[in-house]
C-alpha positions in Angstrom: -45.8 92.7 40.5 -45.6 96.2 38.9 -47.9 97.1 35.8 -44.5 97.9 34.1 -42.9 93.8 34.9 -46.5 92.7 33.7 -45.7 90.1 31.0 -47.5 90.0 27.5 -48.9 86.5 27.6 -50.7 87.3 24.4 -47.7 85.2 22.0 -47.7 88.2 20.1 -44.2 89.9 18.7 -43.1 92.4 16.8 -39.8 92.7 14.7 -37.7 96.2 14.9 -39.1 99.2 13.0 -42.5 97.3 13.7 -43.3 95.3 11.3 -44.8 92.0 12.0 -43.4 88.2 13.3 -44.7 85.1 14.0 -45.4 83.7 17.1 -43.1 81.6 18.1 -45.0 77.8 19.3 -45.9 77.4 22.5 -44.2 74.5 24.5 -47.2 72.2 25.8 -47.4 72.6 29.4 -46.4 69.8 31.7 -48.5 67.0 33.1 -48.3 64.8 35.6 -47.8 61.0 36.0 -50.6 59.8 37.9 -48.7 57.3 39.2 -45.8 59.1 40.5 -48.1 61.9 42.1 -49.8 59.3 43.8 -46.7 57.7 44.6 -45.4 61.3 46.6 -48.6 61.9 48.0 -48.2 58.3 50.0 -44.5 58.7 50.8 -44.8 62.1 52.0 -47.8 61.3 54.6 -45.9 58.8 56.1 -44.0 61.3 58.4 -47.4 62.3 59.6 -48.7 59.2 60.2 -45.6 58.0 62.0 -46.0 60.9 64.2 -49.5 59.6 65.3 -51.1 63.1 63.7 -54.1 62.9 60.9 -54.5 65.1 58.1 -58.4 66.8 58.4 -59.7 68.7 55.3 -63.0 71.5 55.6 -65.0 73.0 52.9 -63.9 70.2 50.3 -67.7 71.5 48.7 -65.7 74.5 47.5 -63.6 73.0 44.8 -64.8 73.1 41.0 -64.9 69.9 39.5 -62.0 68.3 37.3 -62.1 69.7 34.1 -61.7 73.2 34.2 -58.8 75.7 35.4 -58.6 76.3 39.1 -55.3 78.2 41.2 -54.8 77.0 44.7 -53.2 79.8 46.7 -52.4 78.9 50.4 -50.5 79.9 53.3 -47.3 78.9 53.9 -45.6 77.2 56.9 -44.1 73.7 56.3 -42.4 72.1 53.8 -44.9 69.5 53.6 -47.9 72.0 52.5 -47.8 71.1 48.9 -48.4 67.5 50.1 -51.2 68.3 52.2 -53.0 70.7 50.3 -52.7 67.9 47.1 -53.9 65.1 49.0 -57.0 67.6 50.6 -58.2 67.7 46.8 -61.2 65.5 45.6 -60.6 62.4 42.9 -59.6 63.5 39.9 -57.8 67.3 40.7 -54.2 66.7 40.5 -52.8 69.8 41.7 -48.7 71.1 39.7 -47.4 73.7 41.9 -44.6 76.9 41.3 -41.3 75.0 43.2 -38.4 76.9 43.6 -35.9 76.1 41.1 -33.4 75.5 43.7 -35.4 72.1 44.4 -34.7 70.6 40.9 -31.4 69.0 40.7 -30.7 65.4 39.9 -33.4 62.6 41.3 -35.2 65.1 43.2 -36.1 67.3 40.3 -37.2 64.6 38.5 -39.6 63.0 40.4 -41.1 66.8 41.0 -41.3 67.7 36.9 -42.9 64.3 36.3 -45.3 64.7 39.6 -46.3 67.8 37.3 -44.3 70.6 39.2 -42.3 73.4 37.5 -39.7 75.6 38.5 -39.7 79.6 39.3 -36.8 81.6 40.3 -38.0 83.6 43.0 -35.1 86.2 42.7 -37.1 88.2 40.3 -40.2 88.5 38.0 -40.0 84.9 36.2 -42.2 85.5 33.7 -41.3 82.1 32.1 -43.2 80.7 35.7 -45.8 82.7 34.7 -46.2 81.5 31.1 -46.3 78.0 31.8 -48.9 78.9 34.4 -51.1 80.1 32.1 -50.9 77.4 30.0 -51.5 74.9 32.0 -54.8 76.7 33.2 -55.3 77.1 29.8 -55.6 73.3 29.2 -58.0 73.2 32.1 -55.0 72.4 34.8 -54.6 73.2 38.6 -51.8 75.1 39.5 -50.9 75.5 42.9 -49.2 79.0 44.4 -48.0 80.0 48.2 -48.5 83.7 47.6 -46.1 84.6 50.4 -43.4 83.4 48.3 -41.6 82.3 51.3 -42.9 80.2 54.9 -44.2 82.7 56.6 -43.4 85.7 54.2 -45.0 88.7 55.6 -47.2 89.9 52.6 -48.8 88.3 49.7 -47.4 88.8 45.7 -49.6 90.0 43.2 -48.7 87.1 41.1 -51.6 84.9 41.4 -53.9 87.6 40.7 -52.3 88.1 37.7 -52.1 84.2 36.5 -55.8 83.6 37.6 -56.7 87.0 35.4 -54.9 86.2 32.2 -56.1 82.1 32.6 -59.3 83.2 33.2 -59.5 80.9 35.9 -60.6 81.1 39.9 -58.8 80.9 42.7 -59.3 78.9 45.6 -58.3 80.1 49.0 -56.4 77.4 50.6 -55.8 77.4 54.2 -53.3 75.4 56.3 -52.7 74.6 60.1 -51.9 72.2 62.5 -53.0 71.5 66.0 -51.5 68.9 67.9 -52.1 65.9 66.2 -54.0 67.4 63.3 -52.8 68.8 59.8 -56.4 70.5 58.9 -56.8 72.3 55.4 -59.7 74.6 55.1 -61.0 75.8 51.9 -62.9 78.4 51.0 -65.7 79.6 48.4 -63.6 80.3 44.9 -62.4 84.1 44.4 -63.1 85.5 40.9 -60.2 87.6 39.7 -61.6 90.9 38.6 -61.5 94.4 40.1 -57.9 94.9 39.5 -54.8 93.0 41.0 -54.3 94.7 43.8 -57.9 94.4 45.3 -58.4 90.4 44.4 -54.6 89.8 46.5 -56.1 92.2 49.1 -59.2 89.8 48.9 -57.4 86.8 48.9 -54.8 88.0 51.9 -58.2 88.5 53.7 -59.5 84.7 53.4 -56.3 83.2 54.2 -56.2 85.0 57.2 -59.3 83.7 58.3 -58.9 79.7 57.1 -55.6 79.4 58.5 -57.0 80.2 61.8 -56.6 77.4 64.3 -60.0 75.7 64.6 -60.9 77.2 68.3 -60.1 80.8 67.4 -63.3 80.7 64.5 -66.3 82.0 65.8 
């Protein structure tokens, strides 16, 4: 994301000619149901235990406690990463991920706003996304964020350099692959983000690399 398409998260507003407005209220950010995001959680592992595979998780030392704002950026290959990387977290962190907005229509969309999810509209800069990111990190959430944008995109956005800087929060390099039988997520030491947005993605792009590496190819 541009410096120009930066949003001004600061709530602040002016009226023509300059002269001062209110702010307009902040919606409250979203949470999630316990129980349905406990609910998802076990129906979506059920394909992977049915398939006889196991779900390993590496470096759970790294996550913060709950309580305080954390972004989860992972890699991207499946459509059941969300799942994995949620049920990867310790007691207590209940993860609400960016979702496409193309994913919330009747019944479906549902059960993803009230497991805590929101949508973004990856066609441009949805700064609305962005927003309710903040806010949600604000009120000492987890918000969750492929980077790639896509599975398998080819480069990492900016974006959750710029959430984790205006939350003040840390992100926490997620990442994902699977041999044979095993789903392992691997997470690494939390990323600060400061030094500019370009060098923390560049930073970030660097540890994903290197946790999404099958298990055999680490030295």
């Amino acid at each position: 994301m541009s410096d120009a398409a930066r949003p001004d998260l600061s709530g602040s507003s002016s009226r023509r000619g300059g002269g001062p407005q209110a702010a307009a209220p902040e919606l409250a950010p979203p949470a999630a149901d316990p129980r349905v995001y406990r609910a998802v959680l076990a129906v979506t592992y059920l394909p992977v235990m049915l398939s006889g595979a196991h779900l390993e998780v590496h470096g759970r030392e790294h996550v913060p406690p709950p309580g305080t704002p954390l972004v989860i950026a992972a890699n991207h290959r499946s459509g059941l990463d969300p799942f994995m990387v949620a049920r990867s977290l310790p007691p207590g962190r209940l993860v609400q991920f960016m979702a496409k907005k193309e994913l919330f229509v009747p019944v479906i969309g549902w059960i993803i706003s009230t497991g805590g999810s929101f949508p973004i509209d990856r066609s441009g800069n949805d700064l609305g996304a962005v927003r309710m990111a903040v806010r949600i990190l604000k009120n000492n959430g987890t918000v969750g964020i492929f980077p790639q944008g896509t599975r398998g995109g080819p480069a990492l956005q900016g974006g959750v350099a710029l959430i984790a800087a205006k939350a003040r929060a840390p992100i926490l390099p997620a990442g994902i692959c699977r041999e044979g039988k095993r789903w392992i997520v691997r997470f690494g030491p939390p990323i600060e983000a400061q030094g500019g947005i370009k060098g923390v993605t560049a930073e970030l792009g660097e540890r994903l690399r290197e946790l999404a590496k099958p298990v055999g190819e680490l030295v």
